[in-house]
Structure formats: structure tokens, C-alpha cells
N, C-alpha and C positions, 0 to 999 in steps of 0.2 A: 872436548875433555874438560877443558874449561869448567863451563857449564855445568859438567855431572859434578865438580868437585865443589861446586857453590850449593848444591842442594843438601850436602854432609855439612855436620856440626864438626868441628875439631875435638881431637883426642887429646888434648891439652892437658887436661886436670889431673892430677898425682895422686896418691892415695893419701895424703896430710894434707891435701885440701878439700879432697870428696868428704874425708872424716869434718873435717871442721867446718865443711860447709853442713852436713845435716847436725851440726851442735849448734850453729851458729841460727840454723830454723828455729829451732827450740826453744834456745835462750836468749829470750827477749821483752817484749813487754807482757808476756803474760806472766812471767816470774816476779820481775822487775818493779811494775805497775799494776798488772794483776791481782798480786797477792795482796793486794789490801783488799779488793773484792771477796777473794775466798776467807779473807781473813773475817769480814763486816758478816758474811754467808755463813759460815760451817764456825769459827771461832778455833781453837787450837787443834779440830779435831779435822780438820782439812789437809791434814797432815795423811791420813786414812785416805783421802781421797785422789793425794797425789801418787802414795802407794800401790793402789790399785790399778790408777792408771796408768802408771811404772813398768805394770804385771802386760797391761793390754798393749802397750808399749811395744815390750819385747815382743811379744809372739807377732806384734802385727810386722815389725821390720825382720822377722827372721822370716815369715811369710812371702812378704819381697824380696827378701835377699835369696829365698831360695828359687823362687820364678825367674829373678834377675840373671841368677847361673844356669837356668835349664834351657831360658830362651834370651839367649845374649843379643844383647843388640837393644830390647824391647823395652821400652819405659811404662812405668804406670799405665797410662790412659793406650798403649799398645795391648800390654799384659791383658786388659778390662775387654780392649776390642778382641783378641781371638777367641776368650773365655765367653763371650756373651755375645759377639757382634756388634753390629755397627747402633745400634738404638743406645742399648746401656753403654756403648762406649764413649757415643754423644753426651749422654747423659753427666757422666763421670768427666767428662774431658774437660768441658765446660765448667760444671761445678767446681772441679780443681781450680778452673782457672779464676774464677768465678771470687772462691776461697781465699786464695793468695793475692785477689787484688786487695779485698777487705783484710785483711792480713797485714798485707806492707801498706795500707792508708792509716789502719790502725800507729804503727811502727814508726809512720812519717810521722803524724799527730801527736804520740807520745815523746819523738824528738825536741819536736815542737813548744810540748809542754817542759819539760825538761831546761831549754832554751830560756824558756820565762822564769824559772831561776836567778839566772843570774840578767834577763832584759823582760824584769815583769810589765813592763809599759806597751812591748811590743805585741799587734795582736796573734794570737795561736796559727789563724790560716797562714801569714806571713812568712814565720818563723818557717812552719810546715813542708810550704814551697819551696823554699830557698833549700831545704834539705832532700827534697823530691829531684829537684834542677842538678845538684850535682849529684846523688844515688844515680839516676839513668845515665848521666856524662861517666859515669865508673861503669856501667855493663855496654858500652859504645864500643869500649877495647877488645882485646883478644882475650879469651876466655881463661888463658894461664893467668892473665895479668888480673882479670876477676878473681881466679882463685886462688893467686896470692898476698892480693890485698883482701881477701874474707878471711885466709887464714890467718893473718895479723890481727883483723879486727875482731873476728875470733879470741882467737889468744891473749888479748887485753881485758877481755869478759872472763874470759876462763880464770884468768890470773887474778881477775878483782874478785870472784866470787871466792876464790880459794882462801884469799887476804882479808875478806871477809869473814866468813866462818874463823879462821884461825884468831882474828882481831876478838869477834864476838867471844869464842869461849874462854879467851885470856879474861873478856871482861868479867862473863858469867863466874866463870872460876875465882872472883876477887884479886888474882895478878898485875892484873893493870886497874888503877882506882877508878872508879864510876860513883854515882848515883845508885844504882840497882842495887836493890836491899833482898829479898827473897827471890831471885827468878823462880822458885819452884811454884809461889801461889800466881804468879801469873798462866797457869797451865789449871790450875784446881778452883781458883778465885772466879769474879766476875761471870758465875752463870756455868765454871765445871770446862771438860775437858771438851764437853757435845753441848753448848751454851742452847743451840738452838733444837737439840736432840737429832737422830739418824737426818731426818728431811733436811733439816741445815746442810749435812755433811753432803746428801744426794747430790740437793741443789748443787755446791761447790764444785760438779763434776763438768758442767758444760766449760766455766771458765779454764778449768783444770785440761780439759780435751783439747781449747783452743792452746795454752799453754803449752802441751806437746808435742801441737800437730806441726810439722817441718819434717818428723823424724823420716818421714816419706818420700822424702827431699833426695833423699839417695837414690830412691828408683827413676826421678829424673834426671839424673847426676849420673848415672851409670852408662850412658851411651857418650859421654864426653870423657870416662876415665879409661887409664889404660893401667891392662892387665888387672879386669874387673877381677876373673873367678877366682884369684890370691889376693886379693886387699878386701872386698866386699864382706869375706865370715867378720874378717879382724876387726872391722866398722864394725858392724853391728852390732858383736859384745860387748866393742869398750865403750859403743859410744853411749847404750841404753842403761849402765850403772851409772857412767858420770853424769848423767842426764839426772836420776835419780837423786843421785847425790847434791848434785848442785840445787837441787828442785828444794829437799825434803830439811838438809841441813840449816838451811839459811831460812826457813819457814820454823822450824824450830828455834836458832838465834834470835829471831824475830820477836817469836812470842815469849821466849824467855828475859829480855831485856825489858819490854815493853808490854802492859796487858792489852790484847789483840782489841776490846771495845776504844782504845785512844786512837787505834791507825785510822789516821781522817781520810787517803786517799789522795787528797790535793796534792800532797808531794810525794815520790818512792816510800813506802815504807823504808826501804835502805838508807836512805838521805837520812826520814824523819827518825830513825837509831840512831845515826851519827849525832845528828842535830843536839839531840835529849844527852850524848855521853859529854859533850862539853870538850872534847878533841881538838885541840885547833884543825883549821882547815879540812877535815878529815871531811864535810860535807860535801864542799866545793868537790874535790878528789871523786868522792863517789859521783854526785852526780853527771861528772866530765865520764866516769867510765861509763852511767849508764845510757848517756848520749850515744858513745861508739857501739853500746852495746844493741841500741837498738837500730840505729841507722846500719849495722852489719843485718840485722834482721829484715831488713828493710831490700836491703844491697841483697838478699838470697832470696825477697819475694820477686822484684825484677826478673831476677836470672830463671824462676819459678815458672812464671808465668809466660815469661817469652820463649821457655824450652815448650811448655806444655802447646802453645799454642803454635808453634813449628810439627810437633808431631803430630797434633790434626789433624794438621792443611795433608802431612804427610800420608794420612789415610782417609782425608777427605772427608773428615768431620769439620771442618774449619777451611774458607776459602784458598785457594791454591797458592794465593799471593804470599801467604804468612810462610810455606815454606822455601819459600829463597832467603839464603844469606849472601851475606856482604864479602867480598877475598878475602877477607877474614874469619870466614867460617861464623859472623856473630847475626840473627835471625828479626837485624834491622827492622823489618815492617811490624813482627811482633811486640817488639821493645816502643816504639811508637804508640800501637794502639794499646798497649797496658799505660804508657802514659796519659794519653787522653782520657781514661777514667783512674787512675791516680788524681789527677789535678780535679775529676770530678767531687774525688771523693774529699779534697782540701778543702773544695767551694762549702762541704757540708759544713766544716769547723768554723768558716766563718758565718754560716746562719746557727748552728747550736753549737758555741766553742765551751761549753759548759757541761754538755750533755752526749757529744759524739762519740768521745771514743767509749763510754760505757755502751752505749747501743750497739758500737760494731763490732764493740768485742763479746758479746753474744752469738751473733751468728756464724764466724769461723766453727763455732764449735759443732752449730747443727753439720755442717758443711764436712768438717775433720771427720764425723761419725761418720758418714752416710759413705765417704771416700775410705774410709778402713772397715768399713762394715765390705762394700765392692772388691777390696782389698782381699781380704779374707776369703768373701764367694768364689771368687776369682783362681787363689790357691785351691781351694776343695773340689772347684771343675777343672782344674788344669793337673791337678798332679798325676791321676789313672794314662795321662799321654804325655809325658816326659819321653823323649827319646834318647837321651841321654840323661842316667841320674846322678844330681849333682851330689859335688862334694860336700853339702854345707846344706840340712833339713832342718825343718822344724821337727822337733823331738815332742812326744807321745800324740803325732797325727792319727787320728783327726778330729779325738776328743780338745788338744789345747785349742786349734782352731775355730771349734765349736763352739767352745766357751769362749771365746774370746767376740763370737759374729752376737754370740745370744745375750753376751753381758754389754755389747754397743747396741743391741738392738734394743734392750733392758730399758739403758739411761736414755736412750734415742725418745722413743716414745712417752716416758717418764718425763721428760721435757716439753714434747708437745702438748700436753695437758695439764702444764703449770702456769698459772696464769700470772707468775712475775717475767714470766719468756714472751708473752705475748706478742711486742713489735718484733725477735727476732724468728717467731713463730709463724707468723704472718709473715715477714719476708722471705723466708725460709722456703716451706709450701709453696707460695704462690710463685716463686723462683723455678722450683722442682717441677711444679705443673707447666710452666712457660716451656721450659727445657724438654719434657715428656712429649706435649704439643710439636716440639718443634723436631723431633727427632723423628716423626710422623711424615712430618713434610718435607723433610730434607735425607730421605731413606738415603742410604749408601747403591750405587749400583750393584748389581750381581754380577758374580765372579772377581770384584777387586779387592782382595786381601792381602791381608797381614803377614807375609812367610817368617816362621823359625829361622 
């Protein structure tokens, strides 16, 4: 008895932490640190671009969320295995997992950098690690205790971006005294609304994908919550506006205080607003929040990756070891080997602590596409055999759907033949082909599936 109950994950997680854990995916260093990227990319009009993917957003988690209540129990890379079998489910399992390493190395790094704020002498890898070392010491615990330390670390981001916005339009508004003389020609000035025309805004969309991809995070989070098919609709709607909000607001405060050709990059764009309004302390303040905010980012790529790669072992895409947990119900061997290429991915910072995390925040996004693009196919073959239909659809199937596989398959390939995506293009591919290869030779046996 033992034993069968070491092979289950725990029911632990509440519905105020499964919600704040897929926010807490979200909002992190692609908002945070990101947005100077799209800012440098697209210029005020990447505003458009987070809208859009706002749009693809919603439909992709109301997609999961409705698989998630027809076949209870089943996570992502489960959903991906009955919908397609065991090849694309390799396929998808991996790359998720693949994703979220690059993902939380990204989140370590940007901690890291953040860190050299206030200890600029210290090097990047250093800082990096020491933030890596306690994120895995925090998913060692029981999985409640994960998720109610995410939902705090959460709720500190939530609250700073709020305090943010509300700070910004006091300033923009002239309420509170600043420096900012017209915010309006910082939107019209400097090259116009579309600086680099449509293809700027395009481009913007890979960064912008990595920036929302977590929202997925629920569908691995949903075999660990209890009383999914009542808490799962309520996610999903509240959590893809405030996603939005949080996204689009503060990219607008942005550009309106500051014109979007000054954001250098080197530091948050948030910090460098504080910086420019002359506030006391108010930079310090930000960047302490945008530390927590991404080291919680960081705290839900672990939890990410060590669920995904338990559910593998569980259908035998991933060796058998990764599915035993600890009498604590926590997927210990998983958690280990996502470590050992975390620390891989630190060693990077210290050969290019200049240049990495811009290369690696590139390829989440090929990564997020290809994983909601599976997403999506995934719902269009599974809904005709629902045997019980749930409470909670996607609304005008299976046109939104379609549009949604055709507008990621769109930007997907539109990517692969830009040639400022090159290394993550290259990595990408040749990733995708290893994983194709290898799903060939490590077929699943017959008759071992997936049940409903």
C-alpha cells in the first residue's frame, strides 16, 4: 500500500494557489526584463502584439481547461499522449520539459542580474547559483507548502505591478511632480506609434509568446488540485484578463513616461522609470520586488518540470525512475535532474554573462508555439470522444480553435525564416529533429495506455 501511494502526486494545492501559480508562470522576466526587448523590436506598437497574444492566450487555456474537465486526472503531455500517441507525446513531453528548463535558467539569470544592482562587483553565474540553490531547497517540501509560498511570492508581483500602474498614471497625469513633460509624443515622436513598421510589431511576437507561456501551467497543476472541475472555469477567466492587464498597462506607463529608443535594457525598464522620476528609493523598492518576482518564476519552472517529467516516466516516455515520489508525495529524482541542467544552464552565464539571457529568451518562444500549437490539435482530436461533456467549452468551436492553431502556426514559421532568430532557430530545429529521432527509437510498447 505503501508503495502504490508513493507513485501519486498529492492533492495539496487549493484553488488560490493553482490560480497564482499559472500567474505567477507568466509574470516574470518576460514582462519585467523582456519588455525592453519588445520595446528596442516593435517600439510603442508592441502593445498590439501583446494583445494579440492576449487573444491566443485565452482560447489556448480555455482549450485545456476544457480537456482538463473531460479527462480528469490528465495533464498536458497525458492530454498530447491519448490525442496522438506515444511519438507526439514524446515529442511534446520533452520539449515542455525542455521549455521550462530554459525558462527558469532564463528567471535564475535575470535574478541574478537584478542581484548586481545593488552587488555590481559580484559575477552574474555566482549571484545566479546561489538563487538556483535555494528555488530547488523550496520544491524539496510538500507541495502545499510550494503552493503557499508561490502564492505569496505571487501576490508581491501582483501588488507591485498594481502600485506600479497606479504610481505611473498619477505621474503621467501631472498629480504627482515628475520630469515628464508631454507623455503623448512619446507614443507619436521618435519614429511614430509602428517605429519599425508591421515587421518590428511581427518580430515582437516571439518575445511576447515566451512572456505568456506558464499560462499552461495549470494543466500541469491540475492533478495536484482538489476539486479541479469548480475552481478550473474561475482560473481561467480571471487569470487571462489580469495577465493582460498586467502585460499591456505597464507597457503603456512605460512608454508614456519615457520614449521607448532610451530603454537600454541593462536595467528593468521598471527600475530605469523609477530611476529617470527622481522618487526616493522607489528604485531600490522596485527592483527588491522584481527579484521576488522572478525567482517565484523561477520557483513554478522547478515545480514545471519536475511534474512534467513524473508524468512521462508515468506513461513511459521518460525512464521509470522519475516516477517515484518521496512520502511526501514530492517527484525527488525529477527535481534532481532538472537541477543538473539548471546549474548547466548558470555555467552558460559565466562563459557569455553579457549575451545569455538574450539568446535564451528566444527559444522558449519557439518552444511555447510548438506546445500550444499540440495544445490546440490536441482539443480538435479529442472533443468528437468526450464521454462526459464538460461544464466549461471553448465558445464558437472549432472556428476560435482554428484560428488560434493557424495564427501560432502563422508567427511559428514567420520566425523560422528571420534571420535575427537564427541561433534560436538553429537550436530550435535541431532540438525538434533529436526529439523526432528519438521517439523512433524509444517507440512506446503496445497495448500500454493512457485511461480516462
Amino acid at each position: 500500500m505503501k508503495n502504490n501511494q508513493q507513485q501519486n502526486l498529492q492533492k495539496g494545492l487549493m484553488p488560490r494557489h493553482v490560480q497564482f501559480i499559472a500567474l505567477a508562470g507568466m509574470i516574470g522576466t518576460g514582462i519585467f526584463k523582456g519588455s525592453a526587448d519588445t520595446l528596442n523590436i516593435a517600439g510603442p506598437s508592441v502593445i498590439v502584439a501583446y494583445l494579440i497574444g492576449g487573444l491566443l492566450l485565452f482560447i489556448i487555456m480555455a482549450a485545456l481547461g476544457e480537456m482538463a474537465l473531460a479527462f480528469p486526472n490528465l495533464n498536458v503531455q497525458h492530454l498530447v499522449n491519448k490525442a496522438f500517441g506515444f511519438q507526439v507525446s514524446y515529442l511534446i513531453g520533452w520539449l515542455y520539459w525542455i521549455n521550462w528548463i530554459l525558462v527558469t535558467v532564463v528567471e535564475l539569470l535575470a535574478a541574478g542580474s537584478f542581484l548586481q544592482f545593488w552587488f555590481p562587483s559580484v559575477p552574474l553565474w555566482l549571484l545566479s547559483f546561489l538563487c538556483a540553490v535555494i528555488i530547488v531547497g523550496i520544491n524539496l517540501f510538500q507541495v502545499k507548502y510550494y503552493g503557499e509560498l508561490e502564492f505569496w511570492f505571487a501576490g508581491i508581483k501582483i501588488i507591485a505591478l498594481i502600485a506600479f500602474i497606479i504610481l505611473g498614471l498619477l505621474l503621467l497625469l501631472g498629480l504627482i511632480p515628475s520630469n515628464i513633460q508631454d507623455p503623448i509624443s512619446n507614443f507619436t515622436e521618435h519614429g511614430g506609434f509602428f517605429p519599425h513598421g508591421l515587421s518590428g510589431t511581427f518580430s515582437a511576437f516571439l518575445v511576447v509568446m515566451f512572456s505568456y507561456g506558464g499560462a499552461e501551467l495549470i494543466g500541469v497543476a491540475v492533478t495536484e488540485t482538489k476539486d479541479a472541475e469548480r475552481v478550473l472555469p474561475k482560473i481561467i477567466k480571471g487569470a487571462v484578463w489580469r495577465v493582460i492587464i498586467f502585460y499591456v498597462f505597464p507597457i503603456i506607463i512605460i512608454c508614456g513616461m519615457m520614449p521607448w529608443n532610451k530603454v537600454t535594457g541593462q536595467d528593468s525598464p521598471f527600475v530605469q522609470v523609477f530611476s529617470s522620476t527622481g522618487l526616493p528609493g522607489a528604485a531600490h523598492i522596485m527592483n527588491f520586488v522584481l527579484l521576488t518576482a522572478v525567482l517565484s518564476a523561477a520557483n513554478s519552472g522547478i515545480y514545471a518540470t519536475s511534474r512534467t517529467l513524473f508524468s512521462m516516466a508515468q506513461s513511459e516516455v521518460a525512464p521509470k525512475v522519475l516516477a517515484k515520489v518521496s512520502s511526501k508525495g514530492i517527484p525527488v529524482a525529477g527535481i534532481m535532474l532538472t537541477s543538473i541542467f539548471i546549474l548547466a544552464g548558470v555555467y552558460l552565464a559565466y562563459l557569455t554573462p553579457s549575451q545569455v539571457i538574450g539568446y535564451l529568451m528566444t527559444i522558449p518562444g519557439f518552444t511555447v508555439m510548438i506546445i500550444w500549437i499540440g495544445i490546440c490539435a490536441a482539443q480538435l482530436k479529442l472533443r468528437p470522444h468526450y464521454k462526459n461533456q464538460p461544464a466549461f467549452k471553448v465558445k464558437w468551436f472549432p472556428y476560435s480553435t482554428i484560428f488560434a492553431l493557424i495564427s501560432l502556426s502563422i508567427i511559428f514559421i514567420g520566425f523560422l525564416f528571420n534571420a535575427n532568430n537564427l541561433i534560436g532557430t538553429i537550436v530550435s530545429v535541431g532540438t525538434i529533429a533529436v526529439l523526432i529521432i528519438l521517439s523512433f527509437k524509444y517507440r512506446k510498447p503496445k497495448g500500454n495506455k493512457i485511461i480516462a
